[in-house]
Each structure stands twice: as C-alpha cells, then as structure tokens.
ChimeraX commands (.cxc) that place a marker at each C-alpha (Angstrom):
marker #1 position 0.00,0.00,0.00 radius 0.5
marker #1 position 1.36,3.21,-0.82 radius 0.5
marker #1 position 0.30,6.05,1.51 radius 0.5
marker #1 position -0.46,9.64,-0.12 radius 0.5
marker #1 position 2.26,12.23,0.51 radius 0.5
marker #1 position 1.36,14.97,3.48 radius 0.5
marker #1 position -1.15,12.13,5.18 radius 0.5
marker #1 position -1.09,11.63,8.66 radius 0.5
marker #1 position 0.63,9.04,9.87 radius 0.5
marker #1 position 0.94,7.46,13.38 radius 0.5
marker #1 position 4.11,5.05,14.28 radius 0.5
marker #1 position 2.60,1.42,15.13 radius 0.5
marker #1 position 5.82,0.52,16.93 radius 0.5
marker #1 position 8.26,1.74,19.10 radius 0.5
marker #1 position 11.60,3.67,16.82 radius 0.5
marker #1 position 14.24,3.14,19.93 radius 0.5
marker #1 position 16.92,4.73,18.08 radius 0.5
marker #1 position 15.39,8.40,17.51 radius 0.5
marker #1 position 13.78,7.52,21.24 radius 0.5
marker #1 position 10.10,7.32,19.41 radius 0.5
marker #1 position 7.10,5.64,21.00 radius 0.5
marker #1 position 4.15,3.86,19.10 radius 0.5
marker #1 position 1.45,6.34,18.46 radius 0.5
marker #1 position 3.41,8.94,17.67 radius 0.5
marker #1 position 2.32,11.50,14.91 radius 0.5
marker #1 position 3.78,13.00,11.86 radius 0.5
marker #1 position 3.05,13.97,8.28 radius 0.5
marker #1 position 4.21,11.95,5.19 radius 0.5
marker #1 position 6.78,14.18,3.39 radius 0.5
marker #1 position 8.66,11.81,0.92 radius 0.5
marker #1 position 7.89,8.32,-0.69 radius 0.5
marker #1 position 10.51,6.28,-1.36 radius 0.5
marker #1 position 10.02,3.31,-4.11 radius 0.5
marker #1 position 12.34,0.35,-3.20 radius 0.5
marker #1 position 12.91,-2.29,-6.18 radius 0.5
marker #1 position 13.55,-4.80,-3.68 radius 0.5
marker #1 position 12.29,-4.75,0.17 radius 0.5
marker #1 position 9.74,-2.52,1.80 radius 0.5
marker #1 position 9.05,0.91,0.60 radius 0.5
marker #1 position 10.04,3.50,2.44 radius 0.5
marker #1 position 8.94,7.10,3.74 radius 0.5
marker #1 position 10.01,10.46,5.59 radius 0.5
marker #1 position 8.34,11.15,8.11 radius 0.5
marker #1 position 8.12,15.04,9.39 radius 0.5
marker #1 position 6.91,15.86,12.89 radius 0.5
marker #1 position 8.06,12.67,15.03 radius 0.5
marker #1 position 11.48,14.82,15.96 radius 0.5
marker #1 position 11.78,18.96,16.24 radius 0.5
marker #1 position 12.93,20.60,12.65 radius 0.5
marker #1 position 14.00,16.87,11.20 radius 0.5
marker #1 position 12.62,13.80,9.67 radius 0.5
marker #1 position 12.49,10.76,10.33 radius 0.5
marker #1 position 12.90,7.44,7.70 radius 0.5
marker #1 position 10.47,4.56,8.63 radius 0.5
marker #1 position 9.49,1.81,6.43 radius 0.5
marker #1 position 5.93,1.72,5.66 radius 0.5
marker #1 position 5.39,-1.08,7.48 radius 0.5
marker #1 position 6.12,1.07,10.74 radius 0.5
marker #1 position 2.90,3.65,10.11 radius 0.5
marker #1 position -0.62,3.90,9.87 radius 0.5
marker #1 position -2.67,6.47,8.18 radius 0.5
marker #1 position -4.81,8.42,10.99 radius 0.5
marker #1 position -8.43,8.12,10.16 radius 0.5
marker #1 position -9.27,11.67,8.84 radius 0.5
marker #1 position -12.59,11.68,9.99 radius 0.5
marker #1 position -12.01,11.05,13.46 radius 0.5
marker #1 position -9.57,13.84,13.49 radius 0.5
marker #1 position -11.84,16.52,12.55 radius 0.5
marker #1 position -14.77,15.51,14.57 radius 0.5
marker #1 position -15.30,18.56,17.60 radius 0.5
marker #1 position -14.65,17.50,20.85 radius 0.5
marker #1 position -17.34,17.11,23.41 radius 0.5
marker #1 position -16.84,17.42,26.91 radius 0.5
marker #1 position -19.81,16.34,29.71 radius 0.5
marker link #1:1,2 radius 0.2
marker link #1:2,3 radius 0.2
marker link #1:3,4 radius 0.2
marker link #1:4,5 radius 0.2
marker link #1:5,6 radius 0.2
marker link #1:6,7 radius 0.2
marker link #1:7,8 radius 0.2
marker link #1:8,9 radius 0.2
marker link #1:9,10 radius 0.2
marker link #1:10,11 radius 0.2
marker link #1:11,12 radius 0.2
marker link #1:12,13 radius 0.2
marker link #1:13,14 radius 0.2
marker link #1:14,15 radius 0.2
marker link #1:15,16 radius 0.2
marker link #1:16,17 radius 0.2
marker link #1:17,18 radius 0.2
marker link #1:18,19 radius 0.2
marker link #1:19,20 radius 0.2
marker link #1:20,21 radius 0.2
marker link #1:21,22 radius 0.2
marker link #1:22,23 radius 0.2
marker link #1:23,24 radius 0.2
marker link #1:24,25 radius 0.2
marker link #1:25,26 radius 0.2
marker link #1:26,27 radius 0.2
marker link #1:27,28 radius 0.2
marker link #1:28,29 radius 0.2
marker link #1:29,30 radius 0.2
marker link #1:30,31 radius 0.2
marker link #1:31,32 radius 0.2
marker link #1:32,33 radius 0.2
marker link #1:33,34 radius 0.2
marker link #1:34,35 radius 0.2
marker link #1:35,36 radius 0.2
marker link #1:36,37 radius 0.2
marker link #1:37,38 radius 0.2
marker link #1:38,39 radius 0.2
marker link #1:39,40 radius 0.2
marker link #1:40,41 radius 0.2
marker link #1:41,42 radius 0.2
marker link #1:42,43 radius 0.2
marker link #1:43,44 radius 0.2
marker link #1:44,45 radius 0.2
marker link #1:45,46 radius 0.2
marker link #1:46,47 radius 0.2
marker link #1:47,48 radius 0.2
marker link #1:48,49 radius 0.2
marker link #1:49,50 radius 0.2
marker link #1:50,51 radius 0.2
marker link #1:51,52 radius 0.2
marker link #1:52,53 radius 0.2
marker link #1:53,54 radius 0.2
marker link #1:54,55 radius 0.2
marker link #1:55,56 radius 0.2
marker link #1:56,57 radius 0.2
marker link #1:57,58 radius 0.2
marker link #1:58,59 radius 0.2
marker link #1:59,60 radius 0.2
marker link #1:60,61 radius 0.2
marker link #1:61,62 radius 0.2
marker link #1:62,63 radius 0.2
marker link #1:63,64 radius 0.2
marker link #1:64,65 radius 0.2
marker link #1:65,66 radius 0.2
marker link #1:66,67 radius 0.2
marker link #1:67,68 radius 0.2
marker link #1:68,69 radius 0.2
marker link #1:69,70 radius 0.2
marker link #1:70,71 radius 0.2
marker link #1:71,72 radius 0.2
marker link #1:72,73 radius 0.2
marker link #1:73,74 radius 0.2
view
C-alpha cells in the first residue's frame, strides 16, 4: 500500500533509536520506491525541525474523519 504524501501518519511501533514511542504522529513528506524490500517514507513531525525514515510497514494512516470531529466534553 502506498500512503499519499502529506497524510497523517501514526508510528505502530516503538523507533528506539530516535527515542520514538508507538502512536506517535507525523506527516508523510517523501515516498521512497524500493525495487527490492519494503518501501520507504520520511516522516516530518516525530522529531523537532527533522525527519524521520520509517518503512511503511512502521505507520498507519490516521483516520481523517475522526480527526476533525469537535470534541465534546460532559
């Protein structure tokens, strides 16, 4: 599955060496097409003023629709 550039993305597992948990969120910057292996992407948002390389079996689009639904508060 390819993932649309500037999506949403949340990590699905821990990235110990950038000191990254699961659930972290970023925003799809760059695709990167691998002729062997898993595809790859960068990731902007996960660290301050940097990105981050993940393979795309390490992120999960965020459901758009949940994201823009208002809060509620009883």
């Amino acid at each position: 599955m390819t993932f649309p550039l500037f999506s949403q993305v949340q990590l699905i597992q821990d990235i110990p060496e950038f000191n990254l948990k699961k659930g972290s969120i970023g925003v799809i910057v760059e695709y990167y097409a691998m002729s062997e292996g898993e595809d790859g992407y960068s990731v902007e948002g996960l660290i301050a003023q940097d990105t981050v390389e993940v393979a795309e079996s390490q992120i999960q689009l965020i459901n758009s629709e949940f994201l823009s639904k208002p809060c509620t508060f009883i």
